[in-house]
Short mmCIF file of the C-alpha atoms (twelve columns), coordinates in Angstrom:
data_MODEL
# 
_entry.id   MODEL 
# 
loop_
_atom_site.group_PDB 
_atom_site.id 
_atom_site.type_symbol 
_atom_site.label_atom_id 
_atom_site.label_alt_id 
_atom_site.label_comp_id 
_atom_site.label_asym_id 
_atom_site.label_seq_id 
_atom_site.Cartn_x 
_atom_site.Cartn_y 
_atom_site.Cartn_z 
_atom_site.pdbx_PDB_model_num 
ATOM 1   C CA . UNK A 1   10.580  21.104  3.990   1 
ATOM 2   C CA . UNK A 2   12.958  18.306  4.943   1 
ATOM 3   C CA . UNK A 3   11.324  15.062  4.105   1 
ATOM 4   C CA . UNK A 4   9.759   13.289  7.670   1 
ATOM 5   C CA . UNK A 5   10.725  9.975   6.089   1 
ATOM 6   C CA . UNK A 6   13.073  7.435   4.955   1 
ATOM 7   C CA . UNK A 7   13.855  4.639   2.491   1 
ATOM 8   C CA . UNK A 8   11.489  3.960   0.115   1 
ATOM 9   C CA . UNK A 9   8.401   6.070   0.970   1 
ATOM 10  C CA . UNK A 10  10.972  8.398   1.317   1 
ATOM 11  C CA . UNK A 11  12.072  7.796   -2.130  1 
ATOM 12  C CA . UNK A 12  8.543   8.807   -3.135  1 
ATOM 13  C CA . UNK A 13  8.056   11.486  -0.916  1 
ATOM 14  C CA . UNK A 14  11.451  13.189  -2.436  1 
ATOM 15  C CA . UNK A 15  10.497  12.722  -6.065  1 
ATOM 16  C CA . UNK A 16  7.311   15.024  -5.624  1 
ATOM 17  C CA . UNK A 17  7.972   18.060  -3.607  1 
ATOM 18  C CA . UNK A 18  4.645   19.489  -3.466  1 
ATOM 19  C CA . UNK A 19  3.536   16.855  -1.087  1 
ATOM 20  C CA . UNK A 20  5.691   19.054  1.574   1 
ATOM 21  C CA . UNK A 21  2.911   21.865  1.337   1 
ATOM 22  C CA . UNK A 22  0.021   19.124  1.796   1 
ATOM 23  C CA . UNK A 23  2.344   18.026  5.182   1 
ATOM 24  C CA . UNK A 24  -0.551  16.969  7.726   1 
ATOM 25  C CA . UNK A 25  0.105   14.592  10.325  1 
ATOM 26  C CA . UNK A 26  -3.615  15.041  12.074  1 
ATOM 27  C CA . UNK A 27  -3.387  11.278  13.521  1 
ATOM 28  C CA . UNK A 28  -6.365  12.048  15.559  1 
ATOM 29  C CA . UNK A 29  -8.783  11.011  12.722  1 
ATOM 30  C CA . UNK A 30  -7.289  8.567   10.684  1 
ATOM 31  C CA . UNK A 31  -9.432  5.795   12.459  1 
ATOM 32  C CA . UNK A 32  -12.213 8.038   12.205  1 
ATOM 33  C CA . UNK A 33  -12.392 8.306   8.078   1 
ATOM 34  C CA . UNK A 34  -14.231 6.399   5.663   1 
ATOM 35  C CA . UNK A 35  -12.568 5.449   2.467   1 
ATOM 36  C CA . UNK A 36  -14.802 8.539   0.649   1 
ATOM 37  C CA . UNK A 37  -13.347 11.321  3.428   1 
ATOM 38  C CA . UNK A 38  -10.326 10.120  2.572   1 
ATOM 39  C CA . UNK A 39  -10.847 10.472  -1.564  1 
ATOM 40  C CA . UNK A 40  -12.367 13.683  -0.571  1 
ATOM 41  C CA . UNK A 41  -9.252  15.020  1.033   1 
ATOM 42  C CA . UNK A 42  -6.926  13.664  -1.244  1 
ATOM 43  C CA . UNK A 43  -3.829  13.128  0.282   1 
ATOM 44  C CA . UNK A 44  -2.771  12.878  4.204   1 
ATOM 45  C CA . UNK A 45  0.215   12.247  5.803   1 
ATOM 46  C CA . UNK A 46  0.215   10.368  9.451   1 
ATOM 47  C CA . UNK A 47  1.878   8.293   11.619  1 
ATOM 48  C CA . UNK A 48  0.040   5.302   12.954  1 
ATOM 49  C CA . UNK A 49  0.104   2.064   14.689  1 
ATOM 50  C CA . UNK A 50  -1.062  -1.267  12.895  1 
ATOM 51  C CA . UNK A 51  -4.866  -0.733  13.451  1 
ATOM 52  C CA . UNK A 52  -5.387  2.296   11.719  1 
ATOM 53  C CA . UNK A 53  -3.343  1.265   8.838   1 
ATOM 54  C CA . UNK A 54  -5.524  -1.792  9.041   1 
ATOM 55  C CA . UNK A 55  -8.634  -0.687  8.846   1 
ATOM 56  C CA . UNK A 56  -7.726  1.843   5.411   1 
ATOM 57  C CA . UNK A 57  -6.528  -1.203  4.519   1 
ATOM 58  C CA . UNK A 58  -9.651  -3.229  4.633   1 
ATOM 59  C CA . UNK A 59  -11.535 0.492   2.857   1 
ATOM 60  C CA . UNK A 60  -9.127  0.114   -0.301  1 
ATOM 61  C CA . UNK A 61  -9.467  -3.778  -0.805  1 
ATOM 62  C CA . UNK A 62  -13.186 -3.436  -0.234  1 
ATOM 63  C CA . UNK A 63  -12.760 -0.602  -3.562  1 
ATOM 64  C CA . UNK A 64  -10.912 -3.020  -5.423  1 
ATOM 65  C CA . UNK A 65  -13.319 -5.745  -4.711  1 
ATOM 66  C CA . UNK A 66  -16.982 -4.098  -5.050  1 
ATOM 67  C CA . UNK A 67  -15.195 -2.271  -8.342  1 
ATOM 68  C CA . UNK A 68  -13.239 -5.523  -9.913  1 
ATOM 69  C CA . UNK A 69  -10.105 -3.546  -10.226 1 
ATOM 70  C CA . UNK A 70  -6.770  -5.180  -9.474  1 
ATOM 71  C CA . UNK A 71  -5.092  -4.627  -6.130  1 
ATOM 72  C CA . UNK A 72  -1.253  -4.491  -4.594  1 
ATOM 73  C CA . UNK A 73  -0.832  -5.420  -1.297  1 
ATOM 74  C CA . UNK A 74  3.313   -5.200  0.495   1 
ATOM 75  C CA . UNK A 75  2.818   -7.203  4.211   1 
ATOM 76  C CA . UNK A 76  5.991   -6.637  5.562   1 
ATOM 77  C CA . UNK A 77  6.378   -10.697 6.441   1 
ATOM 78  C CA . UNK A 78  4.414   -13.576 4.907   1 
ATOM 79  C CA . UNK A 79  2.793   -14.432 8.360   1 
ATOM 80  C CA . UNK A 80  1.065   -10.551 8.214   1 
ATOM 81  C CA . UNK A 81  -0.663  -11.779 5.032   1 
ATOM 82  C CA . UNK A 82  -0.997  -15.283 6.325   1 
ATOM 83  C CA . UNK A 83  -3.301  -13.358 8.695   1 
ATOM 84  C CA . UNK A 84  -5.909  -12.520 5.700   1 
ATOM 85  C CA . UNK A 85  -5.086  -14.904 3.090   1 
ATOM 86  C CA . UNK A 86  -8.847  -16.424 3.638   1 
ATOM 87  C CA . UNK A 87  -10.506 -13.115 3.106   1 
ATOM 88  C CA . UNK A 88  -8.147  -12.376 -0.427  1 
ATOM 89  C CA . UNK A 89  -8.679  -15.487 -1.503  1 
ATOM 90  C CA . UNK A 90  -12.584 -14.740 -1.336  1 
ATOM 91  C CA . UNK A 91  -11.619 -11.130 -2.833  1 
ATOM 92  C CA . UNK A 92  -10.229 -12.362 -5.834  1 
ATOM 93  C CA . UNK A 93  -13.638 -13.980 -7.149  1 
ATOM 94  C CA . UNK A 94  -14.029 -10.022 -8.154  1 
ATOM 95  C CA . UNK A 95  -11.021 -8.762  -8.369  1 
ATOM 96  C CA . UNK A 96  -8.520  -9.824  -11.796 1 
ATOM 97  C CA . UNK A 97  -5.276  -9.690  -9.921  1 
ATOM 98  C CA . UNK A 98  -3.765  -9.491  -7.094  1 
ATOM 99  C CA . UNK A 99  -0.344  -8.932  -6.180  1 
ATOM 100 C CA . UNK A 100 0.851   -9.858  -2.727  1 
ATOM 101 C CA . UNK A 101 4.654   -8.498  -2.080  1 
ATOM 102 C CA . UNK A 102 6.363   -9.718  1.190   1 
ATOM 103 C CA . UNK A 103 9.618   -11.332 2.798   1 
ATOM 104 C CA . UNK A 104 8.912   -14.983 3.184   1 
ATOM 105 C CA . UNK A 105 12.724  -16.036 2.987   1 
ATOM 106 C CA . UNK A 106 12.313  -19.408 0.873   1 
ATOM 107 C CA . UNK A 107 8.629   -20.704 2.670   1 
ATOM 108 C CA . UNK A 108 6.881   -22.122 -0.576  1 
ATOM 109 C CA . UNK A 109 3.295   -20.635 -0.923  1 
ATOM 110 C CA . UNK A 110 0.819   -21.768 -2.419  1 
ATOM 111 C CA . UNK A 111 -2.001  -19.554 -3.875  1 
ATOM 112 C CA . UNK A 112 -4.793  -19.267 -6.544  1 
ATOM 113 C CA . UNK A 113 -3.396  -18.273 -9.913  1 
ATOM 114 C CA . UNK A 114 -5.052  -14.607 -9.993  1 
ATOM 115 C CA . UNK A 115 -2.679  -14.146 -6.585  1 
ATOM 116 C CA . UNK A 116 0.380   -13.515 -7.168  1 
ATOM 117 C CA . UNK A 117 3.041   -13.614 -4.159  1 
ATOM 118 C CA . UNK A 118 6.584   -11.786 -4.868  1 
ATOM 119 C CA . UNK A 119 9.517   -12.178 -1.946  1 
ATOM 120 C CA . UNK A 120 10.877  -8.707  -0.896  1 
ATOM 121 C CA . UNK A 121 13.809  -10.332 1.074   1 
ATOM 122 C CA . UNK A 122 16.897  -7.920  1.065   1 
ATOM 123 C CA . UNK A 123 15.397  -4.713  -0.768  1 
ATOM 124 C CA . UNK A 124 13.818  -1.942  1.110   1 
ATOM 125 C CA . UNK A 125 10.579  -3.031  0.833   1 
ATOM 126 C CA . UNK A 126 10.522  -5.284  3.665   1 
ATOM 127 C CA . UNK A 127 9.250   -2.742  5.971   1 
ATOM 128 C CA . UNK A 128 6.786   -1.029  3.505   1 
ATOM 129 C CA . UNK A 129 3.196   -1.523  3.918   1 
ATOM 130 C CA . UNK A 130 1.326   -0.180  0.858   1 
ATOM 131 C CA . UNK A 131 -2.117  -1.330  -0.825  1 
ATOM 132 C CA . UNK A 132 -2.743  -0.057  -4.101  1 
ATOM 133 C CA . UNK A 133 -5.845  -0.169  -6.382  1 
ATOM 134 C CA . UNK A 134 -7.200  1.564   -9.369  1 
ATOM 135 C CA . UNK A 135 -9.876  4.104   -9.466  1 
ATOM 136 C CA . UNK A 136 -11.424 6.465   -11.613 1 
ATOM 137 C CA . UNK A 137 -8.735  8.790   -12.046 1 
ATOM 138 C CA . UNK A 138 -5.853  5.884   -11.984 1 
ATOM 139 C CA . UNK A 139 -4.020  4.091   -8.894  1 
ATOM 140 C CA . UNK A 140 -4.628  5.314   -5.378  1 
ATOM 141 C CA . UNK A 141 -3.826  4.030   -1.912  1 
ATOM 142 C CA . UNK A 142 -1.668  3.679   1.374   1 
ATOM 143 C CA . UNK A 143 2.039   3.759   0.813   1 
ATOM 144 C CA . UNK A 144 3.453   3.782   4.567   1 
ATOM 145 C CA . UNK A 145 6.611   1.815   6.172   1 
ATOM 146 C CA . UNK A 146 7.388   0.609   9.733   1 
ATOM 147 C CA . UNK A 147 10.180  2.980   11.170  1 
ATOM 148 C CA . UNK A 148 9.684   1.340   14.669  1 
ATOM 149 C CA . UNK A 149 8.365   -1.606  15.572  1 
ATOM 150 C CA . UNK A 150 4.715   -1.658  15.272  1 
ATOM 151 C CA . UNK A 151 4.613   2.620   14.246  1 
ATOM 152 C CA . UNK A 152 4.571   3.323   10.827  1 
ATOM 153 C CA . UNK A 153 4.846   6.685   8.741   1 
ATOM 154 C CA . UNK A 154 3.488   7.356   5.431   1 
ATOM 155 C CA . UNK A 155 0.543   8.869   3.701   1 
ATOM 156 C CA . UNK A 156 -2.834  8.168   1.506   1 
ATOM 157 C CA . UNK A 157 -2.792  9.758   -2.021  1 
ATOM 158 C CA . UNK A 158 -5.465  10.033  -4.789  1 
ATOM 159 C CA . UNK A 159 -2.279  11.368  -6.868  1 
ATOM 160 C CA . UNK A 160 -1.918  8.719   -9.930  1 
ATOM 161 C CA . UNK A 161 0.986   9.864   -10.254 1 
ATOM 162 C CA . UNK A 162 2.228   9.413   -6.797  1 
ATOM 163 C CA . UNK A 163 1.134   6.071   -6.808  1 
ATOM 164 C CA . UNK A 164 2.714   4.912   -10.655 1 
ATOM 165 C CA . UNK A 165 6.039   6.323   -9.348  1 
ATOM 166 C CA . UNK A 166 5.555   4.100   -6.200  1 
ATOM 167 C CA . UNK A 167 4.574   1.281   -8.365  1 
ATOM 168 C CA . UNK A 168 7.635   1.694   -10.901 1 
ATOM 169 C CA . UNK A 169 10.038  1.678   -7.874  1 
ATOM 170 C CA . UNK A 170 8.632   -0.985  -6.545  1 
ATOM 171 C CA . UNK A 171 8.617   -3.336  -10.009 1 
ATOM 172 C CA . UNK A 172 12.697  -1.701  -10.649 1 
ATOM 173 C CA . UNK A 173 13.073  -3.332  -7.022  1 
ATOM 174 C CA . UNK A 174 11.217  -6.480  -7.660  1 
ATOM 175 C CA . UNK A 175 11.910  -6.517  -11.310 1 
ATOM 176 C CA . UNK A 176 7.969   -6.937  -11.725 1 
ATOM 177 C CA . UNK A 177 5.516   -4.621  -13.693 1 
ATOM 178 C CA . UNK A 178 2.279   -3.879  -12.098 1 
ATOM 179 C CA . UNK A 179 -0.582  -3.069  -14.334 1 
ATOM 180 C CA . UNK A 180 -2.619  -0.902  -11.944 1 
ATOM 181 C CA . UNK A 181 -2.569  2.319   -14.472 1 
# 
């Protein structure tokens, strides 16, 4: 099958061809799942407007928080995680990291040293909208990007390895290493 997307989740997609057999774009019920239906099934593809995508959001930071692991978060401007700085600030009195990754041009920001904000400005990350945690098998999460404004395409994996290869492309981009494994 002919990968459905492009740039960098389609950089990720590519490298792992067996995702084309798990190829399920039931959007019906991606506002429906909790965070464990989600674990349960694994992996899902969908496309999705903002308040889906939103609310897995809020499910995976609410892992990382109750379970103190460390967390990657890509907004795809600084005002999108301007929008919920309050609530990760709060986050990180449980969580040891967190690593914020979004185009804010040359806007200083100021955060708590366990936050860590990285500019994405001219690389192809500036439409991605991933969040990343650890759990018991390794990293797992939302890797998805805006093709259109305000519609996004991407997919949830329990895969580790999904997720480290998303994570490695990401640091080669941002010349960063995330320690998520």
């Amino acid at each position: 099958m002919v990968t459905p997307y492009s740039g960098f989740v389609a950089s990720v997609w590519e490298q792992f061809p067996q995702l084309a057999e798990w190829h399920d774009l039931d959007n019906s019920i991606l506002p429906l799942w909790k965070l464990d239906k989600f674990i349960e099934k694994g992996y899902h593809n969908f496309h999705s407007e903002r308040k889906p995508l939103y609310n897995l959001s809020k499910l995976i930071e609410k892992y990382a928080q109750d379970n103190g692991e460390p967390l990657l978060a890509t907004f795809e401007e600084i005002a999108r995680y301007k929008f919920v700085e309050k609530r990760y600030q709060k986050m990180i009195e449980n969580i040891p990291k967190v690593w914020v990754i979004a185009n804010y041009g040359k806007t200083q920001i100021k955060t708590p040293d366990k936050i860590e904000v990285i500019n994405c400005k001219n690389t192809n990350l500036v439409n991605v909208w991933s969040v990343i945690t650890r759990g018991p098998y390794g990293p797992f999460g939302l890797i998805a990007e805006e093709y259109e404004d305000g519609n996004f395409r991407g997919f949830f994996t329990l895969t580790p390895n999904v997720c480290r290869y998303a994570l490695q492309l990401m640091g080669k981009t941002l010349g960063q290493k995330f320690r998520i494994q």
